[in-house]
N, C-alpha and C positions, 0 to 999 in steps of 0.2 A: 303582534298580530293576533293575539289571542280575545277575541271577542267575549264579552260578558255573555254568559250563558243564554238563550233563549228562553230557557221555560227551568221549571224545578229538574228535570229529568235528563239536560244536556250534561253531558259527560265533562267533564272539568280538562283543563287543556295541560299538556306538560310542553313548557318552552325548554327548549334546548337553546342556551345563551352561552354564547365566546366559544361554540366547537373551534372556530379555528385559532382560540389563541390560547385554550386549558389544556394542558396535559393528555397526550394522546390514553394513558390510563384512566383517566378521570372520564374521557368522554367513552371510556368502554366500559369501565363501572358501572357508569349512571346507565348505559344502553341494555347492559346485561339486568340489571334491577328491574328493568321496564318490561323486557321479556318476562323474568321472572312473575312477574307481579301481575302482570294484564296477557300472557301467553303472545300475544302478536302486536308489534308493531306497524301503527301506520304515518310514515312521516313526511308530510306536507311543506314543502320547502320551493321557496319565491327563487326565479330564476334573476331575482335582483340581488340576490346575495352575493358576498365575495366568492372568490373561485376556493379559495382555500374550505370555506364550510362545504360546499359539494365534495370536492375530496376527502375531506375527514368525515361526510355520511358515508362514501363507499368504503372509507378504508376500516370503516367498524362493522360496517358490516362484511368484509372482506376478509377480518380478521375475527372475528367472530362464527364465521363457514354459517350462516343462519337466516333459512329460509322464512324466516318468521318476522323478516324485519321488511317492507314496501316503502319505497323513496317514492314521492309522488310527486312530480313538478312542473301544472300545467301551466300553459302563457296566456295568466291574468298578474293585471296588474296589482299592488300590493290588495285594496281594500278589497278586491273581487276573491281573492285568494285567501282570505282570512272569512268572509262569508262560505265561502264553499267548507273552510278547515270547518267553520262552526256547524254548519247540516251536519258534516260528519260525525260529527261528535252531538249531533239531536241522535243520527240514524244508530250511534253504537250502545243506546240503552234499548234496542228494539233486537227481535229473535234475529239478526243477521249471522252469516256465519264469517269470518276476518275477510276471506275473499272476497265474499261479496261486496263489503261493506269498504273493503280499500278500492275493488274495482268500481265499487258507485260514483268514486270521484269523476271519473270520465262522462261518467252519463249526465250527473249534476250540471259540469260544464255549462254543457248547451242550454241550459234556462239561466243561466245567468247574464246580465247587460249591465258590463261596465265600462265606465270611462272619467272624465275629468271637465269641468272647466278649467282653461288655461289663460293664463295674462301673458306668455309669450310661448311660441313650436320653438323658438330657435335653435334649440338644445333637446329637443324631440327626438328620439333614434329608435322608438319601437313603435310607433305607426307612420305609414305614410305620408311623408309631408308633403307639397309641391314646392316649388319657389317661389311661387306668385303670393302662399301664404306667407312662408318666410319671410319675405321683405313684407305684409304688413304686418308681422308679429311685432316690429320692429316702432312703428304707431302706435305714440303715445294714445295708451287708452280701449287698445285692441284685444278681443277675447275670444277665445276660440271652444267649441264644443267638440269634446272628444270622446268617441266611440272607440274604445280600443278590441271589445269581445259583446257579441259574436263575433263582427261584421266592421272592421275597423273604417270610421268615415269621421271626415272633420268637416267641420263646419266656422265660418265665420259667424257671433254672434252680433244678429240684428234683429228689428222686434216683428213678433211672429214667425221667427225660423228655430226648431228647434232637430235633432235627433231621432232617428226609427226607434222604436221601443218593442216590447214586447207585447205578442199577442193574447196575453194570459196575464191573469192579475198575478201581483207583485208587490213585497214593500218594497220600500228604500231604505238605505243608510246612506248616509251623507259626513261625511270628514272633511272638517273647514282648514284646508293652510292658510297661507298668506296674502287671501286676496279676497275683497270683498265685494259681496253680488248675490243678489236675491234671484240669480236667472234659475239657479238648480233647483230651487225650493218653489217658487214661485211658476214657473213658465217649464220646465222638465215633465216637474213630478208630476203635473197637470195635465203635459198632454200623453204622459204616460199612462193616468190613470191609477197612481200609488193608492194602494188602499191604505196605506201609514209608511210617514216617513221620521227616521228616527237620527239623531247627531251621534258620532262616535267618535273618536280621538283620531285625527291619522295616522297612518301607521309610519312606522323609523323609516322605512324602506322608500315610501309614497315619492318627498323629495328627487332622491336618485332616479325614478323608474320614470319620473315625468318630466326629468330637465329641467324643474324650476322649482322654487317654493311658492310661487303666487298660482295657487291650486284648489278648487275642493273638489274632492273624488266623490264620487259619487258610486253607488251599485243596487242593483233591482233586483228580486231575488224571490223565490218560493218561501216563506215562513213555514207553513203546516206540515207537523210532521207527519200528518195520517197522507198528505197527499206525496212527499217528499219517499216514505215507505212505499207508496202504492206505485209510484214512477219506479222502482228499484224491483222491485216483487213481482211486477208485473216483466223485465226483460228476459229472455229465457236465461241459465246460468249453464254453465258444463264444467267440469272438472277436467284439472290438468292432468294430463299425461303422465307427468314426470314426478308432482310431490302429491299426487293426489288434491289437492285443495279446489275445493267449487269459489269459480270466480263467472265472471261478468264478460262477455268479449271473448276473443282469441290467445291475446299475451296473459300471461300468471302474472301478477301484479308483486308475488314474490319470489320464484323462480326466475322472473323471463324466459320460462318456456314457453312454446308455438306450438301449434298441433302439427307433427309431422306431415308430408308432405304424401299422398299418395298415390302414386307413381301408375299407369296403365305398365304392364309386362307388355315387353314387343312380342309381337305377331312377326311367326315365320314366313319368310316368302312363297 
């Protein structure tokens, strides 16, 4: 899920591969290295993954007592999730300070629109399906357009029907599985309004997260980093309470502390 850099300036990616099946030392070596070397950690992790990798992120960072490490794992699907990893790593050659720049991921979110053409829902479990699509997933020759983020909606495709898109220019990437169709490229990107659309590999995860292989995922997305900077620079930031760090929002992105709660004093009767 590690995308090819954007520009000369995007921050190079470290995959963390087989946490759950290498040696609990091994994946606390390589975590402590990472601290050392880059001071904070930010780690961007697909809620398609096995349960065993989520546990061995907490337990290193658990076993580690270190505020410096942020688990980040919001509900996009794989290729959405790998465009957001890669902004982040446009936004961490830029004067950001760790909080900021781990709590950017939330705000990023919301300009991104991803989804999938699909050759069958049947095996659909993280958007909405009905039954009335179900049973035509099931016709031979049936495709479906999928909106899973922002605003998850499906669609049957037929010609001149396509997907809400975004209000704001955007590229594409497009990841071709096992199904072939010029609807994304052709009839999407069009009424989206892509100012460039580019192919990338799909990612391991893609298969799992969409119930099928006959797929191309598709995601729309902000390219510029001056504007990408200006959307983050622009939110106010406050510092936490607890470790000190300026972040983005309410929750610490590496504490999970909350701004205490402040209570009125009762009044005597």
């Amino acid at each position: 899920m590690a995308l090819p850099a954007q520009d000369e300036r995007t921050v190079p990616a470290v995959v963390l591969q087989d946490l759950d099946r290498e040696p609990l030392e091994r994946s606390l070596a390589g975590m402590q290295t990472l601290i050392e070397q880059h001071g904070h950690v930010v780690v961007v992790c697909s809620k398609a993954v096995p349960r065993g990798v989520q546990q061995r992120l907490h337990t290193v960072r658990s076993l580690l007592e270190s505020d410096r490490i942020a688990v980040f794992r919001p509900d996009l699907p794989p290729l959405g999730l790998a465009v957001l990893a890669r902004q982040l790593r446009q936004l961490a050659s830029c004067d950001l300070s760790p909080g900021v720049l781990a709590s950017a991921g939330r705000l990023l979110t919301h300009y991104l629109h991803a989804g999938a053409l699909l050759g069958s829902v049947a095996k659909l479990d993280r958007v909405p399906v009905d039954l009335k699509s179900h049973a035509k997933s099931w016709m031979p020759g049936s495709q479906f357009g999928v909106l899973a983020h922002p605003t998850p909606q499906l669609i049957r495709i037929a010609p001149g029907v396509t997907l809400p898109g975004p209000e704001f220019g955007t590229s594409m990437l497009v990841a071709q599985g096992q199904l072939q169709s010029d609807w994304v490229n052709a009839t999407l990107a069009k009424s989206w309004n892509a100012q460039g659309l580019r192919e990338v590999v799909l990612p391991a995860e893609s298969t799992a997260w969409w119930g099928t292989a006959k797929l191309i995922e598709f995601c729309a997305y902000l390219p510029d980093l001056s504007v990408l900077y200006q959307l983050v620079t622009s939110v106010r930031q406050n510092s936490c309470h607890w470790c000190g760090i300026d972040v983005i929002g309410d929750r610490c992105v590496f504490c999970s502390a909350v701004p205490p709660t402040h209570e009125q004093p009762a009044r005597a009767g």
